[in-house]
C-alpha positions in Angstrom: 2.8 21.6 15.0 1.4 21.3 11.4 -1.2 19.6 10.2 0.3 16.0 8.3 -0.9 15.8 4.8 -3.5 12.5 4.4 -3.1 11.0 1.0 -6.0 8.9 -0.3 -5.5 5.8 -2.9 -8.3 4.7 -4.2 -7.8 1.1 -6.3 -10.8 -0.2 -8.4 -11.1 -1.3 -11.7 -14.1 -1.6 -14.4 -15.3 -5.4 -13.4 -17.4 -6.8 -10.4 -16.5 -9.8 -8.2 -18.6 -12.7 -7.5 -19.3 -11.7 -3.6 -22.4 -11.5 -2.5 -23.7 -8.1 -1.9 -26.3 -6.0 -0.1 -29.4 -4.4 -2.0 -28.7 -1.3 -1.5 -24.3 -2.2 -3.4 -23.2 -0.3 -6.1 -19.5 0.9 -6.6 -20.7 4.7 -7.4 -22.1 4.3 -4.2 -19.3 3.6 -2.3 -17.1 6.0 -4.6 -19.6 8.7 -3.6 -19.3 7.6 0.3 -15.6 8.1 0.3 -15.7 11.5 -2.0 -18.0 12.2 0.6 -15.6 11.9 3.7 -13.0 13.4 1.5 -14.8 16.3 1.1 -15.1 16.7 5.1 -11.6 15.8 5.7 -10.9 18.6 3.4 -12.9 20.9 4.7 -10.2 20.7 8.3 -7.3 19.0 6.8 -5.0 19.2 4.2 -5.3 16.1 2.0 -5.2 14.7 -1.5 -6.8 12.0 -3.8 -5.6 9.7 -6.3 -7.9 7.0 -7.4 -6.0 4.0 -9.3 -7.2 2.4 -12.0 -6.4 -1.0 -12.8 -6.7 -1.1 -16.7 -7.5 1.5 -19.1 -10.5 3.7 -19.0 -12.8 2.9 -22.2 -14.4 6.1 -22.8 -17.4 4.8 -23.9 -17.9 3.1 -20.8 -20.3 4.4 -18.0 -18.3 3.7 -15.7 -15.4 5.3 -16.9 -17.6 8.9 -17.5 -18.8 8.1 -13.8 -14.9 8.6 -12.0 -14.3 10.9 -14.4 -17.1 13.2 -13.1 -16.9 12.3 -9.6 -13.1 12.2 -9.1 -11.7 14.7 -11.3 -13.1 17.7 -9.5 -11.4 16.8 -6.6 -8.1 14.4 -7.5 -6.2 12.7 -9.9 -7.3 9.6 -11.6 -4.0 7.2 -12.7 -4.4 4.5 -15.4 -2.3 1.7 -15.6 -2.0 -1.9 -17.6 -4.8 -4.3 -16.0 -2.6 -6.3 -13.4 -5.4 -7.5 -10.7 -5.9 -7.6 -7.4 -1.9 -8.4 -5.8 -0.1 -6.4 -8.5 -2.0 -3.2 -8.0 -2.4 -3.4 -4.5 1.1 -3.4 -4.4 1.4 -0.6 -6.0 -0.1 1.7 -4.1 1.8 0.3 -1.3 4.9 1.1 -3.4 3.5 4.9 -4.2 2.8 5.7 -0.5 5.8 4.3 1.0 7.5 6.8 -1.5 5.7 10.0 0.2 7.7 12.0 2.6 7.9 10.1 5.9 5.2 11.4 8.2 2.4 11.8 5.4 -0.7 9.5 6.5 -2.5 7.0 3.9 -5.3 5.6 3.3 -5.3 2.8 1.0 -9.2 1.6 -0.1 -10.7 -1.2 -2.1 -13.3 -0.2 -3.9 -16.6 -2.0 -2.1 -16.7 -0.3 0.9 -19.6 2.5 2.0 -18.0 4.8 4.6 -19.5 7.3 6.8 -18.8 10.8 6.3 -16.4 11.1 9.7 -14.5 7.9 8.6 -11.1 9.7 6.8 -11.0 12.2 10.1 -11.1 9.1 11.9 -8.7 7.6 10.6 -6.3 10.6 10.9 -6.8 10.9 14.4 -6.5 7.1 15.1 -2.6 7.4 14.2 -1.7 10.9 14.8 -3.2 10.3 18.7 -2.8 6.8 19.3 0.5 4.9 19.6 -0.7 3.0 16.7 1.5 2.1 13.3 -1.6 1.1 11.1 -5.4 1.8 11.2 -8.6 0.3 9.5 -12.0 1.6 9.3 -14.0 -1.6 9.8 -15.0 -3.1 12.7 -15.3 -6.6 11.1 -18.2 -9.0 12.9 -15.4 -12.3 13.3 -14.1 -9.9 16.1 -16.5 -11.3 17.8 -17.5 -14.5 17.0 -14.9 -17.1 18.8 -16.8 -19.7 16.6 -16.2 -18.6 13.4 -15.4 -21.5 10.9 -11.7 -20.0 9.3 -10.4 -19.5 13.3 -11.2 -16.8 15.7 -8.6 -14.2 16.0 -5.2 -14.2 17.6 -5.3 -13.0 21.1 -3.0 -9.5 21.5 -0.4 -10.1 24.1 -2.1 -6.9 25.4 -5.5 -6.3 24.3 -6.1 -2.5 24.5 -8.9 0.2 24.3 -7.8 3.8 23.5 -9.7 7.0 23.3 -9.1 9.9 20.4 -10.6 13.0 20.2 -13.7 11.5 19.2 -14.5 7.9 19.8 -13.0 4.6 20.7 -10.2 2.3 19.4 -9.2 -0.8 19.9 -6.4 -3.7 19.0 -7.3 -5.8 16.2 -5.3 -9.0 14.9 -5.9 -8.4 11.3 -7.5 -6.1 8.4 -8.3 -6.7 4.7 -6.8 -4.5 2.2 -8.4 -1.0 3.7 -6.9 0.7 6.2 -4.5 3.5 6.7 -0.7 4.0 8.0 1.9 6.3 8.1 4.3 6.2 4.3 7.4 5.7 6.4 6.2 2.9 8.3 4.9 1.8 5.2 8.2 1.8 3.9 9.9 -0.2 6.6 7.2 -2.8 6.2 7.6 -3.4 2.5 9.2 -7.2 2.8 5.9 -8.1 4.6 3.2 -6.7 1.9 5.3 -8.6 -0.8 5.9 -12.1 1.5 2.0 -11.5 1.9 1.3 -10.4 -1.8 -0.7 -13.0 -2.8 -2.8 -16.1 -1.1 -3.0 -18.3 -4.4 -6.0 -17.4 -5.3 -5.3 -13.7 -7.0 -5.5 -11.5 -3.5 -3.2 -10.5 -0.7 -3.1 -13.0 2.5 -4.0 -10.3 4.8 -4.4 -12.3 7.8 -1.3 -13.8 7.8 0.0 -10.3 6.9 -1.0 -8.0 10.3 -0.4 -11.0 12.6 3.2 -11.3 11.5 3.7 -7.6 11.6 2.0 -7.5 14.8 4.3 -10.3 16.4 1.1 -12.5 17.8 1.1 -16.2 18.5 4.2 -17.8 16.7 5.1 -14.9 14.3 7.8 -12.8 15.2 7.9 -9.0 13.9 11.4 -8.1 12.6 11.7 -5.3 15.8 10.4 -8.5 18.3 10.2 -5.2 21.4 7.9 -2.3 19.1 6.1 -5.0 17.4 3.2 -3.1 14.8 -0.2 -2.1 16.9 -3.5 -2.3 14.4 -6.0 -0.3 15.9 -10.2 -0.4 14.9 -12.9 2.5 15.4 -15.9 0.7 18.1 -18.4 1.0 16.6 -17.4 1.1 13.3 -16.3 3.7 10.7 -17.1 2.1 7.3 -18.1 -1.4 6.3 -16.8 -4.4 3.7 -19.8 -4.6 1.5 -19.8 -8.5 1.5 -22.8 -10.3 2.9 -22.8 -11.9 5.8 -20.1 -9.8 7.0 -21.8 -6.4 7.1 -20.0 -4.3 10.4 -22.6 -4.4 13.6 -24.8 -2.0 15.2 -25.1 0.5 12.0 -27.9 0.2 9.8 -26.1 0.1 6.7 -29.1 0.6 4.5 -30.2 3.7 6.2 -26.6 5.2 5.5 -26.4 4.1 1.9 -30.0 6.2 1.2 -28.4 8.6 2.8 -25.3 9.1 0.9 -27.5 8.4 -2.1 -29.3 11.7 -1.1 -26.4 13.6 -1.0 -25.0 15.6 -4.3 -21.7 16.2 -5.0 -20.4 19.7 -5.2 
């Protein structure tokens, strides 16, 4: 059987947020960490990459001359009118559920530092596993029942599965980084735009994957193939947002590492 094509979509934008971040943080960083995967995933795979822009790229600005040096050797990079966070992360749901319907996707914010087997991963995680979406971060509130905001929905059936490489298992929810398949991203659509936006200028996530997923009072549209969200153990790529840095990886030891790295 042939290999599925992975599409990347890569969203950032030229500003910073206000959340709080490690020493070692900086969005070339990241960038570089994902290029980095790409380039593996690549190397076995047949993929592409697109990083979206929200704005337009001032090309006076370092930062600007930084995508264009990093990304352009390697994909495509897509300007469009500044619409924040909602609007464009809708459209990259709207330009992957437009790709033929068995391509995988990987959808990325912009503040994450991957490791360099995270995009394979990912590929593997839903071309193995009976799972409909996939995300790279083992966040810590899995597993702390305490946790102020709620602990997560229970699964009805709370599963671990094994790929080709490492383990999987359920999750209740993901932020806005994960992967999927374009046609289930397609069937989906209704639930990204319900879920659009929280009030406070970013998608409701949460709410989001336990709806699709069917768990506690939600109901998924299909109520007997509810969505399954799978998540690598241990993890694949982190959120860089302090506290919430993914366990058991010393995240500062991979950043020098990637730092160390040049970019053919």
């Amino acid at each position: 059987m042939a290999e599925r094509v992975t599409s990347i979509l890569y969203r950032t934008y030229s500003g910073e947020n206000k959340a709080p971040r490690p020493d070692w943080y900086s969005k070339e960083l990241c960038l570089k960490s994902m290029l980095v995967s790409y380039d593996l995933l690549k190397q076995q795979l047949p993929a592409n990459f697109t990083l979206m822009f929200d704005g337009e790229l001032n090309p006076h600005d370092e930062w600007a001359k930084t995508l264009k040096r990093m990304v352009e050797p390697r994909g495509l990079i897509v300007e469009k009118t500044h619409q924040g966070n909602c609007e464009t992360t809708m459209n990259a749901i709207y330009q992957a559920s437009e790709y033929p319907d068995n391509q995988v996707v990987v959808i990325a914010e912009d503040d994450y530092l991957w490791l360099a087997p995270s995009l394979i991963g990912l590929y593997h995680s839903l071309t193995e596993l009976p799972a409909h979406y996939s995300t790279p971060y083992d966040h810590p509130v899995r597993y702390q029942p305490d946790y102020p905001l709620g602990a997560d929905y229970p699964h009805w059936h709370n599963t671990i599965y094994v790929t080709s490489e490492r383990h999987w298992r359920t999750q209740e929810s993901t932020c806005m980084t994960f992967a999927s398949i374009s046609g289930t991203l397609r069937d989906d659509l209704e639930y990204f735009e319900k879920y659009k936006d929280n009030g406070k200028g970013k998608p409701e996530d949460r709410e989001l994957f336990r709806e699709m997923q069917g768990l506690e009072a939600y109901q998924y549209k299909h109520p007997d193939t509810p969505r399954i969200l799978v998540g690598p153990m241990p993890s694949l790529a982190t959120h860089a947002h302090l506290p919430w840095l993914a366990p058991l990886i010393d995240w500062e030891t991979e950043a020098r590492r990637v730092n160390d790295i040049k970019l053919e």
